[in-house]
C-alpha positions in Angstrom: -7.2 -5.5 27.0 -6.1 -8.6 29.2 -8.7 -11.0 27.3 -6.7 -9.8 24.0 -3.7 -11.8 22.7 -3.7 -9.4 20.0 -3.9 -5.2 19.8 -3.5 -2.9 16.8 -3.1 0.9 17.2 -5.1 3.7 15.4 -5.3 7.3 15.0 -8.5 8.5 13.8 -8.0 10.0 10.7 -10.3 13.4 9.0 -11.9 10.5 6.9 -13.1 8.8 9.8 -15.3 12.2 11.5 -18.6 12.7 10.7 -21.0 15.5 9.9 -21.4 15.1 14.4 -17.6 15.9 15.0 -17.1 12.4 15.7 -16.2 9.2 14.3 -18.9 7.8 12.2 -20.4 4.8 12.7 -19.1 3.6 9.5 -15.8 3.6 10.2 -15.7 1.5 13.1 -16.6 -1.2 10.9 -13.2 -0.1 9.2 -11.6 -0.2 12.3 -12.2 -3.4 13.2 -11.1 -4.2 9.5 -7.9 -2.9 9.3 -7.3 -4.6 12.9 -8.6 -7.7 11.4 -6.1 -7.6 8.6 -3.2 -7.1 11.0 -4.2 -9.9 13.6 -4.5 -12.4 10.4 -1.1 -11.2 9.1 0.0 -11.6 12.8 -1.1 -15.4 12.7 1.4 -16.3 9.7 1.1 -15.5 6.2 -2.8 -15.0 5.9 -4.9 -12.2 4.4 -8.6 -12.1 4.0 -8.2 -13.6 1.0 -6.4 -16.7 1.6 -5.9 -18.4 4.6 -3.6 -20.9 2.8 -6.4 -22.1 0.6 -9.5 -20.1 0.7 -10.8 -16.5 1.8 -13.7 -15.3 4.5 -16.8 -13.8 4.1 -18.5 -12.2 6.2 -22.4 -12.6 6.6 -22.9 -9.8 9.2 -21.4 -7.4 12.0 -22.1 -6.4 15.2 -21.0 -3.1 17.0 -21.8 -1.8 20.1 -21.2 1.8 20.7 -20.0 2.6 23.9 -18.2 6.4 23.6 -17.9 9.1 21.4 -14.2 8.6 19.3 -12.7 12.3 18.0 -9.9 13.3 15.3 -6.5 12.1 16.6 -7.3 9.7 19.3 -5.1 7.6 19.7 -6.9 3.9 20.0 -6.3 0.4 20.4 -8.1 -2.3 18.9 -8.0 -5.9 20.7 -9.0 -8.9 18.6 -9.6 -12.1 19.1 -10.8 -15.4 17.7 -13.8 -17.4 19.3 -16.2 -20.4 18.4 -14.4 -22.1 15.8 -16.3 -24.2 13.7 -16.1 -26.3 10.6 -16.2 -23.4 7.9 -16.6 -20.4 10.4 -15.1 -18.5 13.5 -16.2 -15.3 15.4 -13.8 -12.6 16.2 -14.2 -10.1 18.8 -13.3 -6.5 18.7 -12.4 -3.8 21.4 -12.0 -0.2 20.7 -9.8 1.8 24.2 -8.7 5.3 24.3 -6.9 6.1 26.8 -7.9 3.2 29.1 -11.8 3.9 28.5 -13.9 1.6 26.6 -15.3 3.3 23.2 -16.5 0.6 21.1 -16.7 -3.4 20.9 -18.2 -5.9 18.6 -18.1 -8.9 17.1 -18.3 -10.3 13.0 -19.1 -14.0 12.5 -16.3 -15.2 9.5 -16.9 -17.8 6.8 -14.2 -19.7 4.9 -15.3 -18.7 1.4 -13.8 -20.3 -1.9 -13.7 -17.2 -4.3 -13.5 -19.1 -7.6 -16.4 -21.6 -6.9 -18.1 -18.5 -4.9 -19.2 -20.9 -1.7 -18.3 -21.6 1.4 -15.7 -24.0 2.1 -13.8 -26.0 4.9 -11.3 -24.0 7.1 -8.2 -25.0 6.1 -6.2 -27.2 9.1 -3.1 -25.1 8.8 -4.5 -22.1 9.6 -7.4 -23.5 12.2 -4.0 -25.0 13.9 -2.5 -21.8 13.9 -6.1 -19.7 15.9 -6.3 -22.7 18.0 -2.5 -22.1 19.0 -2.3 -18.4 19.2 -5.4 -18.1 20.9 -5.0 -21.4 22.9 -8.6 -23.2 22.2 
């Protein structure tokens, strides 16, 4: 996790497991969520909903399974913020239990006004504050 400025611990849950024993593919997307959530939260007083100004979207998700993930691993989640552009960023996910890689991906964000329902400028507050943490 030495790329990672940012890690948030997780322990699969029953609601996570699938029909296979294992986590379902699902819930990584929720993984990378709730780390999401925690890494904005992290950067100052941000949500997914307003970033000082507007929300994100986000117009798809990419995960890359890597190894199976069982009830009560304990995991961490690294995250991090890439390719900022005008209205949109990337962020990057990795998914380590016990030192072995299980999961990674990556989910393209939009800045999204919610009342006009369109995309919309990243606010400079908060771009100052990725470009700081993650030093871009």
């Amino acid at each position: 996790m030495e790329d990672f400025n940012f890690t948030f611990a997780y322990r699969v849950g029953v609601a996570d497991i699938n029909y296979g024993g294992h986590v379902a593919n699902s819930a990584v997307l929720n993984f990378f969520q709730d780390a999401r959530i925690a890494y904005l939260a992290e950067l100052g007083p941000y949500s997914e909903i307003d970033l000082g100004g507007c929300g994100i979207i986000m117009p798809e998700a990419h995960v890359f399974y890597r190894n199976e993930m069982f009830l009560g691993d304990e995991l961490t989640i690294g995250v991090k913020s890439k390719n900022l552009k005008r209205s949109s960023w990337t962020m990057e996910y990795r998914i380590e239990c016990r030192g072995e890689l299980t999961a990674e991906g990556e989910t393209p964000l939009v800045c999204f006004n919610y009342q006009s329902r369109k995309p919309c400028r990243m606010p400079t507050e908060f771009r100052d504050s990725l470009k700081r943490y993650e030093k871009l």
